[in-house]
N, C-alpha and C positions, 0 to 999 in steps of 0.2 A: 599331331598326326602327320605324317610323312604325307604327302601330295605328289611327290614324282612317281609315274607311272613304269612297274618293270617293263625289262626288253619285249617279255609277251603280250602284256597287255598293250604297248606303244603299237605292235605290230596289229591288234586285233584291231586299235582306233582306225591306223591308219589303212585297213584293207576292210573294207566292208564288203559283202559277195555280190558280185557281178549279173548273174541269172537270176530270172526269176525260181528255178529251184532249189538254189542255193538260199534264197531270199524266204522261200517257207520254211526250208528247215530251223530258222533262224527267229522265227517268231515268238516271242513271249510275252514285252512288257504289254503291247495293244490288249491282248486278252486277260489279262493280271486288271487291268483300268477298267476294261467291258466289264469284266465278272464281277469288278466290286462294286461297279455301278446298277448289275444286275442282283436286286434283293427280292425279298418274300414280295413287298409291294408291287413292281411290275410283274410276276404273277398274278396275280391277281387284277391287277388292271387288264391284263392279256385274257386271262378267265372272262370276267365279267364282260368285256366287249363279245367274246364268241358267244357266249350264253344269251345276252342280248339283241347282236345284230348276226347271228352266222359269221361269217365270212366274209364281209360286209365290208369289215374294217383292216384288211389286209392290208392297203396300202398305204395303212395310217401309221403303222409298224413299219415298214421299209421305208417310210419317208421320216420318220424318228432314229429310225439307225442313221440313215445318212446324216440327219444334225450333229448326231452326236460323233461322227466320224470326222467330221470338219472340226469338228469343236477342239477333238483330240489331237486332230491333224494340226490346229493350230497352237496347241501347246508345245508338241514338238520339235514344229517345223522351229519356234519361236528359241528351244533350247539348243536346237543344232545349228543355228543362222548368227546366232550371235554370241553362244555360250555361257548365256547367263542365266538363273533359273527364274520363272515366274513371277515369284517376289520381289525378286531385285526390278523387275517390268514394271511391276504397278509403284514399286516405289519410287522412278524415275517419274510416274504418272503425277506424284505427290503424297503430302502422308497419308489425307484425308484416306487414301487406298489402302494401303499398306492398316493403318491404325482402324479400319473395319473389317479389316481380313483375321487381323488377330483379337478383338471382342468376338466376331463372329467363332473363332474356331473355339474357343473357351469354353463359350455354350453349347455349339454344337456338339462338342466331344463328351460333355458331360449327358446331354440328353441321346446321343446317340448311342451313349456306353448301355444303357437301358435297355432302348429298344431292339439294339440289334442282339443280346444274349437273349433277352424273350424269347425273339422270333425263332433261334436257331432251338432254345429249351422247350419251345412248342410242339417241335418237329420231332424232337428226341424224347419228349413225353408223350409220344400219341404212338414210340416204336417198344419203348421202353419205358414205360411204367411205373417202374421201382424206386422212382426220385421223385420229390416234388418240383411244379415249375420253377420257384428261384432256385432251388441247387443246382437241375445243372445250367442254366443262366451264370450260375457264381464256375461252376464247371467250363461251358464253353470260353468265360472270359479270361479265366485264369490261364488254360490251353492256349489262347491265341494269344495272351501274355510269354509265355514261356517260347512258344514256337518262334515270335518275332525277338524276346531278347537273346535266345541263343544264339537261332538260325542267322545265317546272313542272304542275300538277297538273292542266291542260288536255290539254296535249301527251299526259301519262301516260294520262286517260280515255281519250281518242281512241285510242291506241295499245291499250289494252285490249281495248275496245269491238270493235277491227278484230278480236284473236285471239280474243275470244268469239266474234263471228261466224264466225269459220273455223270451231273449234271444234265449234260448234253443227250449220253447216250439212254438214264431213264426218263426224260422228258420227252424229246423224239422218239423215243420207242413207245411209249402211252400214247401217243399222239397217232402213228403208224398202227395199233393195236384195233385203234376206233376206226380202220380202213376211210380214210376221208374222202371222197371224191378228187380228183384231181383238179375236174372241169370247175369244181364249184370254187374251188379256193384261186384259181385262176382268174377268173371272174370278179375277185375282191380286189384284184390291183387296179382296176378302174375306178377312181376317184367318186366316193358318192356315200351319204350318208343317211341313214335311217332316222325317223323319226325321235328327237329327243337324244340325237348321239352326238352333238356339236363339244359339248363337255367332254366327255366319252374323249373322243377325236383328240382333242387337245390334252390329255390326260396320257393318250395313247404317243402320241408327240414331244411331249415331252419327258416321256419314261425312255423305257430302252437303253440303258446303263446311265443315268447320268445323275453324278454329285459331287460336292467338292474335292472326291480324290481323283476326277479328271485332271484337274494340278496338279497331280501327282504324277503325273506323266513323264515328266522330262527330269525328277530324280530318278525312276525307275530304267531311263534309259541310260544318267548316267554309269549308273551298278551295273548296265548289260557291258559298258565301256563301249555305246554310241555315242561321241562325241565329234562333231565338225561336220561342215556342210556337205561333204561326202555318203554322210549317215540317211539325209534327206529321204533320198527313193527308198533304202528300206527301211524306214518309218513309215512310210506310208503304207508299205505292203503289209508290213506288220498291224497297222491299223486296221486299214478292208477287210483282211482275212478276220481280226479280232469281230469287229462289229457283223459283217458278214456272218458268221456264226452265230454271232449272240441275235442276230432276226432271222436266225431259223427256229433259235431256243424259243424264241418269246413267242414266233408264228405257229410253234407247237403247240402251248398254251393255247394260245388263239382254237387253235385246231381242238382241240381236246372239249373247251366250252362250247364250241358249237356244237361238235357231233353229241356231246355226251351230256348238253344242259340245257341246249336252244330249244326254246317250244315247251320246255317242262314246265317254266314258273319257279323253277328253284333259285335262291337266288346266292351269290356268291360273298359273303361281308367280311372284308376282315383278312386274319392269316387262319382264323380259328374255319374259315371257309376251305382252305387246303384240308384241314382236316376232313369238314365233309364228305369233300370232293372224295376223299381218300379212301373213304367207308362205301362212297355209290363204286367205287371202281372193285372192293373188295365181294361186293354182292352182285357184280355182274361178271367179271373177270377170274377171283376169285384172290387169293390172302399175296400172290406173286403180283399179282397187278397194282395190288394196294403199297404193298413194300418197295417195290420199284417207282412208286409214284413219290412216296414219302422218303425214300431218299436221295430224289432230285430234288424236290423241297429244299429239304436238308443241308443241301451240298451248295444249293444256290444260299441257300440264308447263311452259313460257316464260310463262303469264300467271299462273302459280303463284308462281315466280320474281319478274316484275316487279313483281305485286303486295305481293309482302314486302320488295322493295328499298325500294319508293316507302313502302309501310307503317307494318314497324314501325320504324323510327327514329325517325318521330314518337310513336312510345309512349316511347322509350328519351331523347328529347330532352325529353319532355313529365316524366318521372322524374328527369333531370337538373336542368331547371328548379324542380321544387319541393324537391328537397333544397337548392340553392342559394337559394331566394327571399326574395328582399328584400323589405321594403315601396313601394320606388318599381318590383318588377318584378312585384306580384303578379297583374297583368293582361293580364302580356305575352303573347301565344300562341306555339304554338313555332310554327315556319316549316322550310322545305326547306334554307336559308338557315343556319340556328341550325350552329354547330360542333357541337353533341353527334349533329343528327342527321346530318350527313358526316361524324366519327368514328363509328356506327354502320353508315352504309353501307359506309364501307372496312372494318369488321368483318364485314360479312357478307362483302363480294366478295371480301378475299384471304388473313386467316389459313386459312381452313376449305382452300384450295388445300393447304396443306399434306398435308389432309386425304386427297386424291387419290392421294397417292402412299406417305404411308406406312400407312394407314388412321385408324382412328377406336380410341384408348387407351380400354380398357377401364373406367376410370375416368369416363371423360367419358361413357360410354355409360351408365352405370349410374347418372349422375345426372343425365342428360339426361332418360332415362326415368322416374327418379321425379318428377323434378321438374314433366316433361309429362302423369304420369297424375293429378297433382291440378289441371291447370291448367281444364278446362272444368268440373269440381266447381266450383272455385274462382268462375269466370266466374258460373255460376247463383245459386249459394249470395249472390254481393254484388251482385246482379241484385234478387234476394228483396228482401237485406235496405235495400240503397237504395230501391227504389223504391216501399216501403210507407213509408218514413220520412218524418219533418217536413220532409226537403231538397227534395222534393216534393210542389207543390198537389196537392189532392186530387182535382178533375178529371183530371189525370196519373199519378195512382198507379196501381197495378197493377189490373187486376180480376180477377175473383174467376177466370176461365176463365186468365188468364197465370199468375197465381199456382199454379192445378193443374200445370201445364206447364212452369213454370219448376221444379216440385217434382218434378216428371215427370223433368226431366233431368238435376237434383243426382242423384236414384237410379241413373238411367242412368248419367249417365260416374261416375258413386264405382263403379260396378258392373265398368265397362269400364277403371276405371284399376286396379283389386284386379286385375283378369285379366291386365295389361300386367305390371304388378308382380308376381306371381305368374309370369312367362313368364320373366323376365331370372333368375329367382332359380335 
């Protein structure tokens, strides 16, 4: 593959926009990483905290965005500072890093291929009917099959960008429908917690977009052609604005289980709970409330999906390539293009089919999950340790306020993966 960049693109590297309104019109990988971070599941964790504690836990949400805006922040700052991608980081760390990054993604992809076509075929059989659950599960995977091997990484934003908006405007709009008080959700951003919501809390903390296609960061910025420390400031803008969004999305939720569940006893389990949720909206609002609700669902489960097709294979391609690296390929980048990441995408899209019909072996579960609860530890922890180090100038290293915060969320997810692990045993 040809690597010298045309005259256009040399020029788009070298002039990144100046203003900050130049600098929004320009956003898109931040919200590509948010949205695929944001699935059925923090739904649902946003439901059951409002339905629980009200409004209680608002700023269990806005302080979850912020982790995970650092988190992102540090993926990229880490690709535009020094030009190398993620993996090549931990591999300097040693292999031990490297060689659990790729067991973990093998499982992960295979049991993620599963769940995430469920989630989106749940949402499409509760609109439409006329299929059974695994078809179109075998339907949404083969589409976001297709979409990622044609499309290239323009196509993909666009296509994102359109189901954040869906997303966005029927989640906040249900949200705004149940006229929320103002005063009362105001109220929830002073730190405090309800009886039996310390779980809860830390559930809510560490959702709010985040999995391992936050790695995925700083390929998607190279496709934007943000590349060199110039890029810096808007990455960051690009991030805020992404994460910013995605804790209104999720504070809508939030909004919706309070006014529409708290105090009833109803209780929210599951993605098979959106459906409920779906049906009280249709008997009080009426068949428009119910459809607007079910395909912000929808839109959030499908950009879940598409973002991990388009995703992680370029982690999985980028892992391939340095086990193999030569000296004439050590500056290749991987590309959509590269066979390891279309052997990764037909990994995701059809062994996990299997998965559909006879379920998921106990074995693979049980190492899925461990291998999942050290992965955001893992992510902070070489966040820390890269970006204090010599691989990074010193106007780019950490400061002293990421550094709390990145320490901040080794505590947390080691806290939250002990509890996952603790739950399978």
């Amino acid at each position: 593959m040809n690597t010298e960049l045309s005259t256009e693109q040399q020029k788009v590297v070298a002039t990144p926009p100046s203003t900050f309104g130049q600098k929004l019109k320009r956003v898109g990988p931040g919200f590509v990483t948010a949205a695929t971070g944001v699935g059925t599941g923090d739904l649902v964790a946003a439901l059951v905290a409002g339905a629980a504690f009200g409004t209680t836990l608002v700023w269990a949400l806005i302080i979850g965005a912020i982790l995970k805006f650092f988190l992102t922040e540090g993926m990229g700052r880490w690709h535009l500072a020094t030009g190398k991608t993620i993996l090549e980081g931990w591999r300097s760390l040693g292999r031990w890093a490297l060689g659990y990054f790729g067991i973990y993604t093998i499982i992960w992809g295979f049991s993620y291929g599963a769940a995430a076509t469920s989630t989106c075929a749940l949402m499409m059989t509760t609109m439409f009917p006329i299929l059974p659950l695994w078809a179109w599960a075998v339907i949404h995977a083969i589409v976001g099959f297709i979409l990622v091997w044609m499309g290239r990484y323009g196509v993909f934003e666009r296509v994102m960008m359109v189901l954040i908006g869906v997303m966005f405007i029927t989640v906040v709009g249900s949200a705004v429908m149940l006229l929320p008080d103002l005063g009362t959700i105001l109220s929830g951003l002073a730190p405090r917690m309800g009886d039996g919501s310390f779980l809860l809390v830390m559930g809510l903390l560490g959702g709010v977009g985040g999995t391992i296609t936050m790695a995925s960061y700083g390929y998607w910025l190279k496709e934007k052609q943000w590349q060199g420390k110039s890029w810096v400031s808007m990455m960051r803008v690009d991030a805020s604005v992404a994460y910013t969004v995605t804790a209104i999305f999720t504070l809508s939720l939030l909004i919706v289980g309070a006014e529409f569940l708290y105090g009833t006893g109803i209780e929210i389990n599951g993605e098979e709970g959106l459906v409920t949720l779906s049906t009280m909206f249709n008997d009080q609002f009426g068949s428009f409330a119910k459809w607007l609700f079910l395909i912000g669902a929808w839109s959030a489960a499908f950009s879940s999906l598409l973002g991990v097709w388009n995703g992680v294979p370029y982690l999985f391609a980028d892992f391939v390539r340095i086990i193999r690296r030569k000296t004439h390929q050590s500056d290749k980048p991987v590309s959509e293009k590269d066979p390891a990441y279309r052997l990764y995408l037909g990994w995701l899209t059809f062994p996990p089919m299997l998965l559909l019909f006879f379920g998921k072996p106990v074995a693979i579960v049980i190492l899925y999950g461990a291998l999942g609860a050290v992965f955001m530890p893992f992510l902070a922890v070489t966040l820390l340790w890269l970006l204090n180090s010599k691989r990074v100038e010193q106007r780019l290293k950490n400061g002293w306020i990421t550094n709390i915060v990145l320490a901040g969320c080794v505590l947390l997810f080691t806290y939250l993966g002990v509890m996952k692990l603790v739950d399978m045993i």
